[in-house]
C-alpha positions in Angstrom: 86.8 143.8 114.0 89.5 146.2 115.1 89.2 144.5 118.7 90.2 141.2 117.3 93.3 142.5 115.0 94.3 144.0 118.6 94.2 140.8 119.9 96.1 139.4 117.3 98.9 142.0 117.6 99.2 141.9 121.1 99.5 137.4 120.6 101.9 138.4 118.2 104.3 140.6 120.0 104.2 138.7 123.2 105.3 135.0 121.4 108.1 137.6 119.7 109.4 138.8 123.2 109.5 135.4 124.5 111.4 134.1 121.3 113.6 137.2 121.8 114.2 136.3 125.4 115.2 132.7 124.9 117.7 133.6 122.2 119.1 135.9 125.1 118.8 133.4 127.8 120.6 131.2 124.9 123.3 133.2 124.0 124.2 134.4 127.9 124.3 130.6 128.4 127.1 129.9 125.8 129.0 132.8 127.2 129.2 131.6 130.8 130.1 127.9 129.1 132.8 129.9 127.3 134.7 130.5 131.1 137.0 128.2 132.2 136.9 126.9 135.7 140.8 126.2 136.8 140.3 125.4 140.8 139.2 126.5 143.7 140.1 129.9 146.0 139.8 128.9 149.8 139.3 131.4 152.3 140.3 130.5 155.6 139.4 132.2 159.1 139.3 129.1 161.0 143.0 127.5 161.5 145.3 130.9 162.1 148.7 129.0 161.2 147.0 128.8 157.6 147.4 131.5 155.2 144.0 133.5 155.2 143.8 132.6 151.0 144.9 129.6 149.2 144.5 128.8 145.7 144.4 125.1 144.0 144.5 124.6 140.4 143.0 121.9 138.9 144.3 122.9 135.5 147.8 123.0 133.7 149.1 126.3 132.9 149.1 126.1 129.0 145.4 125.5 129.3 144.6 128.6 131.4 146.9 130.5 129.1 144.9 130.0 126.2 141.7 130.6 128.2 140.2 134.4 128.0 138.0 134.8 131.0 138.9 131.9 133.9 137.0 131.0 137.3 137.6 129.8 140.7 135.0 128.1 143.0 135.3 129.9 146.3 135.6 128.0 149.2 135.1 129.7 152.7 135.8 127.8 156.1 134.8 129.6 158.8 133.6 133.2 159.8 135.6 136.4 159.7 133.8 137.1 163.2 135.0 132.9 164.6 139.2 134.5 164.8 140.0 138.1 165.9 143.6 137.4 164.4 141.8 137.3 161.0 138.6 139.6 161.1 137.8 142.0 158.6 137.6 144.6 160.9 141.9 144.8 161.8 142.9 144.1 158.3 140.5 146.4 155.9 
């Protein structure tokens, strides 16, 4: 008898982690919704008569005002090894 009220329990606790973890996954979700994406950061090492970082917003400045946390999607053209003019190495 005592195996099968172990068997029970252990059911038991494992369907509670699992709704425990989705509520988690659930909540971290609606968090990451919660940033607001404003443009994109490009980082350039190919063309040297570029600047090595540009930024393009996509969104007005009253809406990223009002916004708590915002994000950029990072753009990367090129290699920081493809031009010695811009490598990591001479300007770290």
């Amino acid at each position: 008898m005592s195996d099968l009220v172990l068997a029970y329990l252990t059911y038991f606790l494992t369907g509670l982690c699992v709704l425990i973890v989705g509520f988690a996954i659930g909540y971290v979700r609606g968090r990451i919704r919660k940033i607001n994406r404003v443009g994109t950061l490009t980082i350039n090492y190919d063309d040297p008569t570029k600047e090595l970082l540009g930024f393009r917003f996509e969104k007005d400045l009253p809406e990223i005002e009002k916004s708590r946390y915002i994000s950029f999607e990072v753009i990367v053209e090129g290699s920081p090894d493809s031009d010695p003019e811009n490598s990591r190495g001479e300007n770290s």
